[in-house]
C-alpha positions in Angstrom: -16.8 -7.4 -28.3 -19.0 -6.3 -25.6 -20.3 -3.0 -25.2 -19.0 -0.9 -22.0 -21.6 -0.1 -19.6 -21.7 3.2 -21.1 -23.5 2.4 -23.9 -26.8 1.0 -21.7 -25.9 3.9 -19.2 -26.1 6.8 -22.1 -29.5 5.6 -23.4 -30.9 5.8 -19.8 -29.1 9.5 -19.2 -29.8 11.0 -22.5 -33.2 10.4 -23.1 -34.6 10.5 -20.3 -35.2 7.6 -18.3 -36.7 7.9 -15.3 -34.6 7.3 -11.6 -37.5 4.8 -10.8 -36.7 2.6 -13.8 -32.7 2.0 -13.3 -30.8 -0.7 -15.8 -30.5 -4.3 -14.5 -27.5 -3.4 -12.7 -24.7 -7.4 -12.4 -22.3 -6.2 -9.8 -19.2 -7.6 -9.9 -18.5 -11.2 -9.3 -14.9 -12.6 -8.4 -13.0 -15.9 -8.9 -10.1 -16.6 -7.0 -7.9 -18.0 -9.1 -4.6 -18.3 -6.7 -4.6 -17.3 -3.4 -1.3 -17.2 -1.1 -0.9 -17.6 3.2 -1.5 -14.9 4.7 -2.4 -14.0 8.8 -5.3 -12.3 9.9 -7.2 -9.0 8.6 -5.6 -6.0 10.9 -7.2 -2.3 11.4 -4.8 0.8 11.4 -7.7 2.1 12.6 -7.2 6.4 12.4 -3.4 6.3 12.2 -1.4 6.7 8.7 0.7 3.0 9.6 -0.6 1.4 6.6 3.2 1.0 5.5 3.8 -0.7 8.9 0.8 -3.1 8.9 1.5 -4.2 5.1 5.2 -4.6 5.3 4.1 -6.7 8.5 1.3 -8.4 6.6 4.3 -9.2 3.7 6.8 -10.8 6.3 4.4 -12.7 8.4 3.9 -14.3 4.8 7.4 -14.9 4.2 6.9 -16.4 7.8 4.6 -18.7 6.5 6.0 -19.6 3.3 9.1 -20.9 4.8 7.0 -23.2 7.4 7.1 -20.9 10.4 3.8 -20.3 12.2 1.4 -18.0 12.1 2.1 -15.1 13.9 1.1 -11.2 14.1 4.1 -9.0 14.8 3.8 -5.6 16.1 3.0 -2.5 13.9 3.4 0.0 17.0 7.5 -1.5 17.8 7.6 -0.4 14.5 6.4 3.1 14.6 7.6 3.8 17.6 11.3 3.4 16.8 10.6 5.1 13.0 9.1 8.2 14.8 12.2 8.4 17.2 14.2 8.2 14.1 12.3 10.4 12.1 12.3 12.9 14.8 16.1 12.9 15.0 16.4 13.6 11.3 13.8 16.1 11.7 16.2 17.7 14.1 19.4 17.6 12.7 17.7 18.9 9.5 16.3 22.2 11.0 13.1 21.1 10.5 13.0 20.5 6.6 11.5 17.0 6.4 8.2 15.7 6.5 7.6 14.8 10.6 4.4 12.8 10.2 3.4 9.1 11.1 3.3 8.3 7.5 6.5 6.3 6.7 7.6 3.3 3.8 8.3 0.0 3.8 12.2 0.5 4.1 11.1 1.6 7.7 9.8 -1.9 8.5 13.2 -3.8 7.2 15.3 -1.8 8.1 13.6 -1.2 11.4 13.8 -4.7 12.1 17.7 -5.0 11.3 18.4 -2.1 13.9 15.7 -2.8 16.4 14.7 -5.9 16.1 10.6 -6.9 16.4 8.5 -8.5 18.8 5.6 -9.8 18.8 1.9 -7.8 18.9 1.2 -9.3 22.1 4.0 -8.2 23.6 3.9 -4.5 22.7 0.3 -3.6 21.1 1.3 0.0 21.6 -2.3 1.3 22.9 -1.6 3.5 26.3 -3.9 6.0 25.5 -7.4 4.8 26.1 -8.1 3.4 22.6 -8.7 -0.4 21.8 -7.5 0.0 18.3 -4.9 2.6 16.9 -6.0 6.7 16.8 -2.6 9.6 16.2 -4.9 12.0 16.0 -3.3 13.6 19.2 0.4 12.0 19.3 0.9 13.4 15.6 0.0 16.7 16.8 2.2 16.4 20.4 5.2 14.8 18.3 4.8 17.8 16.0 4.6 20.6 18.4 7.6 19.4 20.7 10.0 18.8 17.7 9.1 22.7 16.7 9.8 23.8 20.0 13.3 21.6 20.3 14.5 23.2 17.2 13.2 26.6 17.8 16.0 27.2 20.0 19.5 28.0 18.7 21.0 24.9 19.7 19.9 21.4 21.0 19.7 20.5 24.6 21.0 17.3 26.2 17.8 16.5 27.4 15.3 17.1 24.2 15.5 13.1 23.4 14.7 12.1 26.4 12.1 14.0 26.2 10.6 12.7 22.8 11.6 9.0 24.4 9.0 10.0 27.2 6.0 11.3 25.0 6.3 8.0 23.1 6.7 5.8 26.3 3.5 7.7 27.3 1.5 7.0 24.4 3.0 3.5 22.9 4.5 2.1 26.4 8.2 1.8 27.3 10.1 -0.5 25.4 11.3 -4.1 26.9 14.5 -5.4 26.6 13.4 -8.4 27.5 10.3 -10.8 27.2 9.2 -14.1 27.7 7.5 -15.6 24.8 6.2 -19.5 24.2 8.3 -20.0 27.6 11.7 -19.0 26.4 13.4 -15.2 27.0 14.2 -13.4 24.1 15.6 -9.6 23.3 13.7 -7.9 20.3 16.9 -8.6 18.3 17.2 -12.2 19.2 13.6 -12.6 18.7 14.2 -11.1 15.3 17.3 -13.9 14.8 14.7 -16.5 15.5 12.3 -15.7 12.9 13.4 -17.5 9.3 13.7 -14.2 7.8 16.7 -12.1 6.1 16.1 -8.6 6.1 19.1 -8.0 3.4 16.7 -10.4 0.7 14.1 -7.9 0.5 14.3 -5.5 -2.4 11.8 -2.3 -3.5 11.0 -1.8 -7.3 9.5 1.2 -9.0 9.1 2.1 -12.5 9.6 5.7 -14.0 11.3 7.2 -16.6 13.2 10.3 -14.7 15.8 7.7 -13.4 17.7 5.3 -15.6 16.0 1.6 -15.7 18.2 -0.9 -13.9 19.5 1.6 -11.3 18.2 1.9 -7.7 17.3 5.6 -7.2 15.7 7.9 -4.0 11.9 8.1 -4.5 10.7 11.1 -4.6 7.6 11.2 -1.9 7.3 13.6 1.3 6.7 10.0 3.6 10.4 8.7 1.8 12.0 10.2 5.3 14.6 7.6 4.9 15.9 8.5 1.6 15.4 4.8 1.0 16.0 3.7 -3.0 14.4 1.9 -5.1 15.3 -0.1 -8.1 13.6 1.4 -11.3 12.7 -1.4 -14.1 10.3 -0.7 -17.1 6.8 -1.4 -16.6 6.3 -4.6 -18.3 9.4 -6.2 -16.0 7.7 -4.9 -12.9 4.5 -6.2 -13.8 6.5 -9.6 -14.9 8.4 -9.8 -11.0 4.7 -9.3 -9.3 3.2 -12.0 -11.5 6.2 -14.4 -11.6 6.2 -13.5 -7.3 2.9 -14.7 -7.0 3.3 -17.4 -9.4 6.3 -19.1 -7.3 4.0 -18.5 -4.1 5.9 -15.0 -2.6 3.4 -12.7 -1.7 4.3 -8.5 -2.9 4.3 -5.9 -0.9 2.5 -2.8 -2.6 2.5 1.0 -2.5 0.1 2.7 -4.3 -2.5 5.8 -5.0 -6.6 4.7 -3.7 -7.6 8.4 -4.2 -7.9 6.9 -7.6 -11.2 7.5 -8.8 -11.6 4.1 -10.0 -11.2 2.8 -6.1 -14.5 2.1 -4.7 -13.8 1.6 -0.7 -17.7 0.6 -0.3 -17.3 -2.0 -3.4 -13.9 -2.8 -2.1 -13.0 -2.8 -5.9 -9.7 -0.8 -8.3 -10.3 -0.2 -11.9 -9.3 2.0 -14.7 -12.2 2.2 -16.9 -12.1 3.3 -20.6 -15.0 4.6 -22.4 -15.1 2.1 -25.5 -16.0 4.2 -28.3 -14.9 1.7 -30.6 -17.8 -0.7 -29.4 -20.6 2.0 -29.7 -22.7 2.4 -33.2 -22.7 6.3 -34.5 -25.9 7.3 -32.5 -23.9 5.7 -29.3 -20.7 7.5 -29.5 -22.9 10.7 -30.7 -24.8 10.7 -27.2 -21.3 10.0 -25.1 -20.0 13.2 -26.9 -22.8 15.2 -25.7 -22.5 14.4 -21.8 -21.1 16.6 -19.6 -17.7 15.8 -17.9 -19.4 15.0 -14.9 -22.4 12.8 -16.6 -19.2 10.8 -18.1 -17.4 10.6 -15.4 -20.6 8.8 -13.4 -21.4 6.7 -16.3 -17.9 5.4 -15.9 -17.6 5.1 -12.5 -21.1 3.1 -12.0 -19.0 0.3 -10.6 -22.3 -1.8 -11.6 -20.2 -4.2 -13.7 -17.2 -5.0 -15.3 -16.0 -3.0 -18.9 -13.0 -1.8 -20.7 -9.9 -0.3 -19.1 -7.8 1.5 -20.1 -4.4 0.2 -21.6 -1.5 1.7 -19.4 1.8 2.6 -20.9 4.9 3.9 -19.2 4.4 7.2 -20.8 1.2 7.6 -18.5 2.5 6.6 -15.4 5.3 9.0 -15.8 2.9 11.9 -16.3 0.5 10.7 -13.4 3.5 10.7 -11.5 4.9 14.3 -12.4 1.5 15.8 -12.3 0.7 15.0 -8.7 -2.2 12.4 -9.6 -0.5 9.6 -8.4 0.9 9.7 -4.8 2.6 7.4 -1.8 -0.9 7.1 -0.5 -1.3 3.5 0.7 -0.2 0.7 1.5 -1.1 -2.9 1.1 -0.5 -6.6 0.5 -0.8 -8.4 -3.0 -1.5 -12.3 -2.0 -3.4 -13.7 -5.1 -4.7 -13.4 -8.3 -8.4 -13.8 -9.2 -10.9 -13.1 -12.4 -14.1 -11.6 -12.8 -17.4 -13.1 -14.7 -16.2 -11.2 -18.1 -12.4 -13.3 -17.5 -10.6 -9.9 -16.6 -7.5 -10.5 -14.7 -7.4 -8.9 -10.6 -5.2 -8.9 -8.1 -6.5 -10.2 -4.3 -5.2 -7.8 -1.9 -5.2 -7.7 1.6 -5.7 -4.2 3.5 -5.4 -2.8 6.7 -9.0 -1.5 7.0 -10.3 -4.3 9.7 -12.5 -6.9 8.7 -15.1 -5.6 6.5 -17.8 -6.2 3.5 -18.2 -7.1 0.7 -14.6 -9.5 1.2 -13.9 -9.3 4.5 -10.9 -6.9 4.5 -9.7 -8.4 1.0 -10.1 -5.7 -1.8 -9.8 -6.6 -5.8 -7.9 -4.3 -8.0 -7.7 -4.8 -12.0 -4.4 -5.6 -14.1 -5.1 -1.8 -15.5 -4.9 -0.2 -12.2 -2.0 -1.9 -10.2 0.4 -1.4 -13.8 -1.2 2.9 -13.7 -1.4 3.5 -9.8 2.0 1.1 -8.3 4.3 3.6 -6.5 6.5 0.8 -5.5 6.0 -2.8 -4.6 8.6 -5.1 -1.8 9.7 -8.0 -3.0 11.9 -10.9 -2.1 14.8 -11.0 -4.5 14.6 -14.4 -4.6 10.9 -14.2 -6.4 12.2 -11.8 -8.9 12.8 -13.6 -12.6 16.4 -14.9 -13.6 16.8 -12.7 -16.2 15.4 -9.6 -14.5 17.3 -10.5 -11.5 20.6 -10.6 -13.7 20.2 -7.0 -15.6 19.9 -5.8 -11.6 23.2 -7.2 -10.4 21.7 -9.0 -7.7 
């Protein structure tokens, strides 16, 4: 077995090498192994939609897969008509809910089935001097208003109209009509068109304070909805990503980047484990005598692929409970690929814009999709026979 970098790193830290004479360092090298159709790299830009854009991302796969074309639907229809919602709920609820622009993917399905879609074209959502999207301020106005419509002792006739107005000033009124490829649609009827079933998309998630094989409310501040989940064991909801990706369904993933094994410059997830197992005496002696920190940038080096850790259910439970892992982000799993050592990685593709070192893709290990996956999006149809079968669906 191959020694973890730590082994070369500890020599360098413990005894003194120089900063001027670093280790050969490999980087990381990739190999796709299976890569699904998918539309173009989007940027979110400075707004917390990243569950619009990927749920987005997901279905203009499905799109694809069932030999539509390519096309990029719009991520501020979306919002806009979750933000009313939210606020509503917000309302009715005194103010005891998160009102933020953060949201799930339930928002985007179920969205659809209410609201309908159109396409990006037809309602890119930017009236407020921006080319890409920024909530710095609406977040703030949205906030403010819905504190002083509940501050009263009872609601007005006119408060929704209201909130309707601060979002047609800052998204654009919506149209209940539009022309597109030369034939008049609704967003509803435009929605018919599309060779999608918004009823075929399930959510999975995977913890231990639910029974397994029951669909329960996940527990997250953005969860506004109170939308639920399936819960299967870890091994079955690793099994319905790979067996998704296998039968060419792409996944539709919630998880935690404030990971510290997330590198946004190296565009890279891991879960490293120092191998002690791998180091002689003198090795494992120096590793002991680091300091937290000193481990922690030894492994974290990102200079070249290692051991990770082996994730159980027991640890995503406690990540979970502890706060470490949160609904953080959200993104689109369309491949699989390998590194030079033959680890196993998932492609992903993010909302960030187009950017190096993969162009908007990023590459997260086995390890850290099983440790760090709040909840993945799947259609039903993708999910294995027998999994499918201890579900009831």
């Amino acid at each position: 077995m191959k020694r973890f970098l730590v082994a070369a790193l500890l020599t360098a830290m413990v005894s003194g090498v120089s900063a001027q004479e670093p280790q050969q360092e490999e980087g990381y090298r990739f190999t796709d192994v299976k890569t699904l159709p998918v539309t173009s790299v989007k940027d979110q830009n400075r707004s917390g939609t990243c569950w619009a854009y990927s749920a987005l991302a997901f279905l203009e796969s499905e799109i694809l897969r069932e030999g539509g074309k390519p096309i990029d639907l719009s991520a501020m229809w979306i919002v806009r008509n979750a933000y009313f919602d939210k606020a509503v709920k917000y309302a009715r609820m005194h103010g005891s809910l998160n009102l933020a622009v953060g949201g799930g993917f339930r928002d985007v399905t179920d969205g659809i089935a209410k609201y309908g879609i159109v396409p990006e074209e037809v309602y890119p959502g930017l009236c407020y001097g921006t080319k890409l999207p920024d909530f710095t301020e609406i977040d703030r106005v949205i906030k403010a208003y819905m504190d002083a419509v509940i501050a009263g002792n009872k609601l007005t006739t006119a408060w929704q109209r209201g909130l309707n107005g601060i979002l047609d000033a800052y998204l654009g009124p919506k149209p209940e009509t539009f022309v597109w490829e030369g034939k008049e649609y609704t967003p509803e009827s435009f929605a018919a068109s599309l060779p999608l079933e918004m009823s075929d998309y399930v959510e999975i998630s995977s913890y231990t304070h639910h029974p397994f094989y029951e669909e329960f409310v996940l527990e997250v501040p953005d969860n506004w909805m109170w939308g639920k989940v399936w819960n299967l064991p870890l091994e079955e909801m690793m099994a319905v990503v790979d067996n998704s990706l296998d039968k060419g369904y792409t996944v539709l993933w919630g998880t935690d980047v404030s990971e510290k094994g997330f590198s946004r410059t190296k565009a890279i997830g891991i879960i490293p484990e120092a191998d002690l197992s791998s180091m002689s005496g003198t090795d494992a002696e120096r590793w002991g005598k680091l300091s937290d920190k000193e481990k922690e940038e030894a492994l974290y080096k990102f200079d070249k692929p290692g051991k990770e850790r082996t994730i159980t259910q027991e640890m995503r439970q406690e990540a979970f409970d502890n706060y470490e892992t949160t609904d953080d982000h959200g993104m689109q799993i369309m491949g699989t690929a390998v590194d030079q050592a033959g680890n196993a990685y998932y492609k992903v593709k993010n909302s960030w814009g187009v950017r190096p070192p993969y162009g908007g893709y990023y590459y997260f290990s086995r390890p850290f999709v099983a440790y760090k996956t709040m909840s993945i999006m799947v259609n039903k149809n993708a999910i294995p026979k027998e999994i499918r079968k201890k579900m009831g669906l």
